[in-house]
C-alpha positions as CSV (number, residue, x, y, z in Angstrom):
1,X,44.8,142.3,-158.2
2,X,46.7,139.2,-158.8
3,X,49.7,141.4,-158.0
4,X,48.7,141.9,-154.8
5,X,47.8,138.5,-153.9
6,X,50.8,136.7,-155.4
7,X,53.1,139.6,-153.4
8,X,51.0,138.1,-149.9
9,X,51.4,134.7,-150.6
10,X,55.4,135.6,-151.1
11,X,55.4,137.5,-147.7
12,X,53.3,135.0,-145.7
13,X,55.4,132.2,-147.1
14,X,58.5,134.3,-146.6
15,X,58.0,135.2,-142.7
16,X,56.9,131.6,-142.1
17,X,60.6,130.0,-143.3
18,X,62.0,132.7,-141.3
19,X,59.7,131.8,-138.1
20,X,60.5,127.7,-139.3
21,X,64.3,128.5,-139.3
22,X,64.4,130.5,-135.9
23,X,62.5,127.5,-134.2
24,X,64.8,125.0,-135.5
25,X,67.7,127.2,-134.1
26,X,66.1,127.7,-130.7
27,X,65.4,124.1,-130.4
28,X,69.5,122.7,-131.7
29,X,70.5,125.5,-129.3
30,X,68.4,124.3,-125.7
31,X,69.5,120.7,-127.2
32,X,73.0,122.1,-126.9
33,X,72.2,123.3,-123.8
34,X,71.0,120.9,-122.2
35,X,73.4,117.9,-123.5
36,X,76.5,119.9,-122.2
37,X,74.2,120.2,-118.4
38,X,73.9,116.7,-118.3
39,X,77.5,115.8,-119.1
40,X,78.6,117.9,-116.7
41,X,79.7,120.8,-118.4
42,X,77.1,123.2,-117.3
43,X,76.3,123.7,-113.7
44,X,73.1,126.1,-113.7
45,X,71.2,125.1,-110.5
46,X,74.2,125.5,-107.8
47,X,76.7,127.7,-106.2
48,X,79.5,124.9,-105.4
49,X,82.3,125.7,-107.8
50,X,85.1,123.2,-105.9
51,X,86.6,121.4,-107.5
52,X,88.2,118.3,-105.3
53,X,85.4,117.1,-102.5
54,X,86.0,118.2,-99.2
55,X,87.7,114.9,-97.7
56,X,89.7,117.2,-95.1
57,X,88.0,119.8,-93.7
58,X,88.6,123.2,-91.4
59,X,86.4,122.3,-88.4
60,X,87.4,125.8,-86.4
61,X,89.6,128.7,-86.5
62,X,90.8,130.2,-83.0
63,X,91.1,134.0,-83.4
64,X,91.8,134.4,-79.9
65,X,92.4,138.2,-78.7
66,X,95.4,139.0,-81.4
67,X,93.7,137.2,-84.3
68,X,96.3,134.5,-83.6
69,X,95.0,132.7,-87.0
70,X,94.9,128.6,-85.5
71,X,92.9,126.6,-88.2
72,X,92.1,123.2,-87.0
73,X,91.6,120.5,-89.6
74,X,90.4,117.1,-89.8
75,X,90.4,114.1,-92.3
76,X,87.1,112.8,-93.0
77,X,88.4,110.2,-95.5
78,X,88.4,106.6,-94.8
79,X,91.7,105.7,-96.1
80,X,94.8,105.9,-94.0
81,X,97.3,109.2,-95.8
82,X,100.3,109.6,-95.8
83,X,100.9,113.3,-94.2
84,X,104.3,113.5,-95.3
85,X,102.6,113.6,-99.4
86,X,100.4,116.1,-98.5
87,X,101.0,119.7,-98.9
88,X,98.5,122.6,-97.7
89,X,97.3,126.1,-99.4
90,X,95.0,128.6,-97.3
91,X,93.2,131.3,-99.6
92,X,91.5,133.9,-97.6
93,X,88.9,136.1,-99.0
94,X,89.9,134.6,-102.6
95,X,93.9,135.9,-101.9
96,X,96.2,133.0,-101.0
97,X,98.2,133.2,-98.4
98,X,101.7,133.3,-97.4
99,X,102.0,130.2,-95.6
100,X,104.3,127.7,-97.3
101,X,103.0,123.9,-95.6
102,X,105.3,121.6,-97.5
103,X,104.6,118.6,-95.4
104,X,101.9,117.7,-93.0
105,X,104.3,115.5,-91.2
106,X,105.3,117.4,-88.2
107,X,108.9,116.2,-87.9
108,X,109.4,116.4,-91.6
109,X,107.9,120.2,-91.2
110,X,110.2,121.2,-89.0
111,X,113.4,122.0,-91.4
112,X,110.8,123.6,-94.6
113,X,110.8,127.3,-94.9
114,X,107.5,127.1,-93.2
115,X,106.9,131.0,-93.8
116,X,103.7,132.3,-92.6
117,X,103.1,129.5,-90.0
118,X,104.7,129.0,-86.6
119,X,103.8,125.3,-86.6
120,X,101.6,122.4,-86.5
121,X,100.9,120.2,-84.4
122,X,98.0,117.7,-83.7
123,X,97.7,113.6,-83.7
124,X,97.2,113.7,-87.5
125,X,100.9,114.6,-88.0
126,X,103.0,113.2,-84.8
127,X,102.8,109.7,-86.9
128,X,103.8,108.8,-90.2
129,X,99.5,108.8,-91.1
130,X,96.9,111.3,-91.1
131,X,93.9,109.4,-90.1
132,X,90.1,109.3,-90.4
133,X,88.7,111.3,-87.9
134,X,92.3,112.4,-86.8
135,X,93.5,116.3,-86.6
136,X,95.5,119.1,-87.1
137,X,96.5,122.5,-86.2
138,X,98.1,124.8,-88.4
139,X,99.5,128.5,-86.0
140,X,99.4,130.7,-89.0
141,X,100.9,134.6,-88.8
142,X,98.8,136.4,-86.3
143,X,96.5,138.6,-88.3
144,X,96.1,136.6,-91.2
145,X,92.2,135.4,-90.4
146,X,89.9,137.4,-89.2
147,X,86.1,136.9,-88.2
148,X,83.7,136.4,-91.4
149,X,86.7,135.6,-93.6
150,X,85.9,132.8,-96.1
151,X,88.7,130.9,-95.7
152,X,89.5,128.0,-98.6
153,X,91.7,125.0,-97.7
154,X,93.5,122.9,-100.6
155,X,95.2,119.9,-99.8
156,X,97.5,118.7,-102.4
157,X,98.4,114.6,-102.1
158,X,102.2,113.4,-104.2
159,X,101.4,111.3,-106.8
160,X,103.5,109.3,-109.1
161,X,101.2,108.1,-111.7
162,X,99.3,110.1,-114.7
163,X,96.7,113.2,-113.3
164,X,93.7,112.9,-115.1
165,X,91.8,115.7,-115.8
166,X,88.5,116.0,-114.8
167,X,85.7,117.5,-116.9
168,X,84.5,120.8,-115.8
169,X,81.3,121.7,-114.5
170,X,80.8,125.3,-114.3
171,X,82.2,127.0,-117.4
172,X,79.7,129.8,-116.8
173,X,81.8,130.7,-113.8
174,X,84.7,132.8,-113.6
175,X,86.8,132.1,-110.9
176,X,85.9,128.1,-111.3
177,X,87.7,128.3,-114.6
178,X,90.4,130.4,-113.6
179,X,91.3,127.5,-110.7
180,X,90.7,124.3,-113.2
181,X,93.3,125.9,-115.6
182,X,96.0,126.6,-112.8
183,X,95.0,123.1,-111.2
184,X,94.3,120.9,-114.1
185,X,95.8,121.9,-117.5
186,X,98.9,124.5,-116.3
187,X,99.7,122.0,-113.2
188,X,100.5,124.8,-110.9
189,X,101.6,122.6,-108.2
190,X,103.9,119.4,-110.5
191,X,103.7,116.1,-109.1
192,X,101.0,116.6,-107.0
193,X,97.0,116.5,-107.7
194,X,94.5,118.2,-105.5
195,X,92.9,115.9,-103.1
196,X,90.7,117.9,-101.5
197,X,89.0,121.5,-101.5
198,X,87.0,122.6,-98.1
199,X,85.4,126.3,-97.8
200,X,85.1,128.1,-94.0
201,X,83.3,130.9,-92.9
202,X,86.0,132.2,-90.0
């Protein structure tokens, strides 16, 4: 009988360490958890996986009647840019485009092998400044936007000094990753950070 007992009392004792040591894990992992949300590491709550604010955005995309493929663009920043450091990349429907904007000066673009895009045009690039408030017109290849695309715009700005890198905030995601690697730690695009990250429904 005392056999009995002593064997409960070793099973009751041994399922509550195991229940002890399974809280204690459940706790140090939310604590984990929850420390990487709030710096920044985690984004549970929303979709926005950009990763540069959207300082210049696409305000309209004229499809015409041959998809002719006009994005207008404005700069909603309050700082004066210089177009001639600022280089564009269009993504549509998450595959980027073949539309090589070197410059967003339009007498500089002129001589680039501007493939993909007829030209631009627009006051933010007749000056030497792209302006708050000021815009632009990029004549991509007809065909290449198309009602309910989800067109992306990167701007890129030249810049001389060190690129930090940012901390990510949406390591459950993907595609989020995939970009912050290219952008950040592989420098897809050398001597030149991205400025600014704007998402379109055509």
């Amino acid at each position: 009988m005392k056999l009995i007992r002593l064997k409960m009392r070793y099973d009751e004792a041994d399922s509550s360490s195991h229940g002890n040591i399974l809280l204690v894990a459940i706790v140090i992992i939310a604590g984990v958890l929850l420390l990487a949300y709030l710096l920044g590491f985690l984004n549970f709550f929303s979709g926005d996986d950009s990763l540069a604010p959207p300082i210049i955005q696409i305000i309209g995309v004229n499809h015409g009647t041959k998809f002719e493929s006009q994005v207008t663009i404005r700069s909603f920043g309050k700082e004066d840019l210089e177009n001639d450091k600022l280089r564009a990349k269009i993504f549509v429907n998450d595959e980027e485009l073949l539309a090589c904007i070197y410059s967003l000066n339009g007498h500089n673009f002129i001589p680039t092998h501007h493939y993909g895009v007829k030209y631009i045009g627009g006051s933010g690039c007749k000056g030497l400044y792209f302006s708050y408030k000021e815009s632009i017109v990029i004549d991509l290849k007809n065909g290449y936007i198309k009602p309910g695309d989800e067109v992306v715009l990167y701007i890129y700005q030249k810049y001389d000094g060190d690129i930090s890198c940012p901390i990510p905030t949406n390591l459950l995601n993907r595609k989020y990753m995939e970009k912050y690697l290219d952008e950040f730690v592989f420098k897809g695009m050398e001597g030149y950070r991205l400025y600014s990250e704007h998402r379109y429904k055509a």
